[in-house]
N, CA, C and O of each residue as an XYZ file, in Angstrom:
288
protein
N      -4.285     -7.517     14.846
C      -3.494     -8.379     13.983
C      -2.394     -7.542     13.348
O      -2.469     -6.337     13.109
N      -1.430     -8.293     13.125
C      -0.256     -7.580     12.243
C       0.060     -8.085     10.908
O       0.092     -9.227     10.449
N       0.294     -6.879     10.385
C       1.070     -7.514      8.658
C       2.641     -6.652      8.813
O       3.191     -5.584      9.083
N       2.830     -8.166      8.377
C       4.438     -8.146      7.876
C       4.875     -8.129      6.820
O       3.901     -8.203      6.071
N       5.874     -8.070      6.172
C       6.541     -8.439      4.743
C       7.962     -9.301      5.065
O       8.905     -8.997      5.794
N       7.765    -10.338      4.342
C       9.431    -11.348      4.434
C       9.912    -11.112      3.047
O       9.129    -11.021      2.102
N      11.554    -10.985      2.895
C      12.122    -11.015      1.730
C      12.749    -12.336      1.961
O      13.723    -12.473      2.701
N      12.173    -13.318      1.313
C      12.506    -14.916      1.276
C      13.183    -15.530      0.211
O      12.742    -15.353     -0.925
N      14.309    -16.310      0.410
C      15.342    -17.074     -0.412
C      14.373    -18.171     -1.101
O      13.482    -18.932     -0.725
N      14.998    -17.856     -2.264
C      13.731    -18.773     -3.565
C      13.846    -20.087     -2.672
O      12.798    -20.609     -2.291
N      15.652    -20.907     -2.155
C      15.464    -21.910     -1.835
C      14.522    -22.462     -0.625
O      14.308    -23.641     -0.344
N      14.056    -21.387     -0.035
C      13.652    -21.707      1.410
C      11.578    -21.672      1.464
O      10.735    -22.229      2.168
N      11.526    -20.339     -0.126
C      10.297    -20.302     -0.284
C       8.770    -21.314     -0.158
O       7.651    -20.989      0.239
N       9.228    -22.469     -0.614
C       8.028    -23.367     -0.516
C       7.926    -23.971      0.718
O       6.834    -24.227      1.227
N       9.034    -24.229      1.257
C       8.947    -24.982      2.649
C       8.257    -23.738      3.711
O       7.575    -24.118      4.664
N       8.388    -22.869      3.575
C       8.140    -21.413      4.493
C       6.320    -21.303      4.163
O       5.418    -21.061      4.965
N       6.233    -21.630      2.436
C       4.876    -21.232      2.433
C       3.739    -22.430      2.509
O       2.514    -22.311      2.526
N       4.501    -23.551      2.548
C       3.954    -24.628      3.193
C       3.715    -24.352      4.735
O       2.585    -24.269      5.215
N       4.423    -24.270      5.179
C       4.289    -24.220      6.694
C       3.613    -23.226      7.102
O       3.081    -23.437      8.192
N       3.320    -21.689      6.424
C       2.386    -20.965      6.986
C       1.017    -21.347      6.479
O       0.117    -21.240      7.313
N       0.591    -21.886      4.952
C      -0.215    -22.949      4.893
C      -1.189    -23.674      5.760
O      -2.333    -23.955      5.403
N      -0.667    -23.960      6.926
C      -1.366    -25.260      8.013
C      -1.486    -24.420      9.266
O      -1.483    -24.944     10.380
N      -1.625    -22.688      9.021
C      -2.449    -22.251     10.548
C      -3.689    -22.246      9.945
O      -3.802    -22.218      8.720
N      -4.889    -22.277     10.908
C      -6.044    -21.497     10.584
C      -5.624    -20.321      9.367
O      -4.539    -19.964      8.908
N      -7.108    -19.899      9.084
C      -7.125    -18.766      7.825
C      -7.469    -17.271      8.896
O      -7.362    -16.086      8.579
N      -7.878    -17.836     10.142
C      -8.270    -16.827     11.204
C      -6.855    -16.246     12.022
O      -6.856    -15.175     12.630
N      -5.831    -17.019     11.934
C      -4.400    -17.235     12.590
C      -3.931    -16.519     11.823
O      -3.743    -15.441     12.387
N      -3.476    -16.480     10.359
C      -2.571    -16.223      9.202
C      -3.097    -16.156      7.921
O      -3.569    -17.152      7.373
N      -3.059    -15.180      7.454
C      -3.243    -15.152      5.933
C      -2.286    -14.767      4.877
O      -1.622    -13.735      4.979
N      -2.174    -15.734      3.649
C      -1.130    -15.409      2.775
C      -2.008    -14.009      1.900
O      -3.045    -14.210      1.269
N      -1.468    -12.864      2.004
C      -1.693    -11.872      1.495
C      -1.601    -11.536     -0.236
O      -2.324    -11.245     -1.189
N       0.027    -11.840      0.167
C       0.726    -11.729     -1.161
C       1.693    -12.218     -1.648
O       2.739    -11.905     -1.079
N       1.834    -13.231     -2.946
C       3.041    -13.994     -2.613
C       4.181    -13.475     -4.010
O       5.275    -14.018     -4.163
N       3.941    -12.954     -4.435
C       4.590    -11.551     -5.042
C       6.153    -11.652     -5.325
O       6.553    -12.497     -4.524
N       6.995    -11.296     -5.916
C       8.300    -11.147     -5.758
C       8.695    -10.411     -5.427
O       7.823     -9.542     -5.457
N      10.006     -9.813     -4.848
C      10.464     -9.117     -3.648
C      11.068     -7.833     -4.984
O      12.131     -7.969     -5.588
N      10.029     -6.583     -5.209
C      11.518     -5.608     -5.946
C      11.597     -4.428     -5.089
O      10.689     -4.296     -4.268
N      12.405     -3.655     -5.128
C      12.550     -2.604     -4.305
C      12.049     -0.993     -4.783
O      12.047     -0.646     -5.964
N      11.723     -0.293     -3.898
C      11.414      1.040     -3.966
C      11.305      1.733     -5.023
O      10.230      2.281     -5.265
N      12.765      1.905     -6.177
C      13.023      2.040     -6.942
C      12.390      1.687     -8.278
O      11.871      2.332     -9.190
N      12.680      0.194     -7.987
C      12.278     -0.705     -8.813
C      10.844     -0.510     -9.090
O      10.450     -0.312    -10.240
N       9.897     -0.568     -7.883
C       8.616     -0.564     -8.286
C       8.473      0.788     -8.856
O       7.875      0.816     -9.932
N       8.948      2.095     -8.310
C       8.396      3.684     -8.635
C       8.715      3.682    -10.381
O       7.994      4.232    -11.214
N       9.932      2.947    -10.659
C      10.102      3.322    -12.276
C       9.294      2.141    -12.783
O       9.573      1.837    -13.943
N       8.444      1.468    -12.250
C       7.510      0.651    -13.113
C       5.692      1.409    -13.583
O       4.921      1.099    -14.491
N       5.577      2.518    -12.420
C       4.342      3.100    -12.566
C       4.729      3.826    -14.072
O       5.881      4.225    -14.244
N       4.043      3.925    -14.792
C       3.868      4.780    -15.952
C       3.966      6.120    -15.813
O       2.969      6.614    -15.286
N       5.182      7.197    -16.224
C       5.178      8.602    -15.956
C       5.238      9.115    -14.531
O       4.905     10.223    -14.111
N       5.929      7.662    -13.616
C       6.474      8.254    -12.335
C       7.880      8.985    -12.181
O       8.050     10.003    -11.509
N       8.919      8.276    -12.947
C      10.336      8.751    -13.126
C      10.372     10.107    -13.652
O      11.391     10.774    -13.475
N       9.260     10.649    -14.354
C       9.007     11.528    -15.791
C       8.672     12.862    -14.583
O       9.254     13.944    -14.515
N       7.278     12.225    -13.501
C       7.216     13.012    -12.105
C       7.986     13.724    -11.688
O       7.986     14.955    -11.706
N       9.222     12.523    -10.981
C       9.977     12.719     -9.780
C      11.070     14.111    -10.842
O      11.303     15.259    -10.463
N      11.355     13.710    -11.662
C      12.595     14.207    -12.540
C      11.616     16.007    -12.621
O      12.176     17.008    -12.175
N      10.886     16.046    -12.939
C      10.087     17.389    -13.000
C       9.917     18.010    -11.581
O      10.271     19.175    -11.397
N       9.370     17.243    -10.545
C       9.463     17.699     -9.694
C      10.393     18.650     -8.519
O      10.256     19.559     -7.700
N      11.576     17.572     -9.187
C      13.122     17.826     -8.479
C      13.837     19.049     -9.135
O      14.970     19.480     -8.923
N      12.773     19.534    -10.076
C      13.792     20.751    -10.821
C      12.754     22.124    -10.199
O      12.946     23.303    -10.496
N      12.092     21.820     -9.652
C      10.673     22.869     -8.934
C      11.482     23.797     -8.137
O      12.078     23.341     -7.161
N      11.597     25.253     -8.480
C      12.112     25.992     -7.539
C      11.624     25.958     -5.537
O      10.542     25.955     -4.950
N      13.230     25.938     -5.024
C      12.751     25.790     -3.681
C      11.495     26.842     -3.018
O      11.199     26.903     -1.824
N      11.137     27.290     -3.652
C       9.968     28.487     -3.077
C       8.825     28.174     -3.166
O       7.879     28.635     -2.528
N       8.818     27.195     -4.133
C       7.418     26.079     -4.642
C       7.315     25.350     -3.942
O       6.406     24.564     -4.209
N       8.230     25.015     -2.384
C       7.728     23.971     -1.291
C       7.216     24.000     -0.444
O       7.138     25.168     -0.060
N       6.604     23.143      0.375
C       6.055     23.731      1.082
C       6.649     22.302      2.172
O       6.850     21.101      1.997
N       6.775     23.383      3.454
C       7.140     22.142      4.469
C       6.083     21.396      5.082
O       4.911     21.595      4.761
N       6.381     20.641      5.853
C       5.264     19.839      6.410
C       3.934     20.541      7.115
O       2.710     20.500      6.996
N       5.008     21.260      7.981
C       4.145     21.690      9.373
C       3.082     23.265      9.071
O       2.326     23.885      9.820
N       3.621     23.536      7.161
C       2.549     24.103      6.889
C       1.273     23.762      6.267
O       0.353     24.555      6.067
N       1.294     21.993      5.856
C       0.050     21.232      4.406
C      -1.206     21.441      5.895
O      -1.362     21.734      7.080
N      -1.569     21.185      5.136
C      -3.885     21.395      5.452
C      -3.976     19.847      5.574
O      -4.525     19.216      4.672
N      -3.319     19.046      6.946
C      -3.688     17.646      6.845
C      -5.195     17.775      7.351
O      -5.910     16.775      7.425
């Protein structure tokens, strides 16, 4: 099965979630019907994420570490 995400026009919203509505619950499931904010938007909503990123970004480059060296 696949999950998707739609960024849907308020005007078009009910008719769209009506109509996915009337598959089976085995066919389609409404997950999340959520409002659409972006990347941004959500990261400066976590508490002491902006406060993070801003600390992080001042971390001398010697403090990094690249990918192909982390312990996945």
């Amino acid at each position: 099965m696949q999950t998707i995400t739609l960024k849907v026009e308020d005007s078009v919203s009910e008719k769209l979630l009506w109509l996915l509505k009337h598959f089976d619950e085995n066919e389609i499931s409404i997950i999340d019907e959520t409002r659409y904010i972006s990347d941004d938007e959500y990261l400066r909503s976590i508490p002491g994420m902006e406060e993070s990123i801003i600390k992080a970004s001042n971390e001398p480059l010697e403090n990094y570490v690249t990918s192909d060296k982390l312990d996945w």
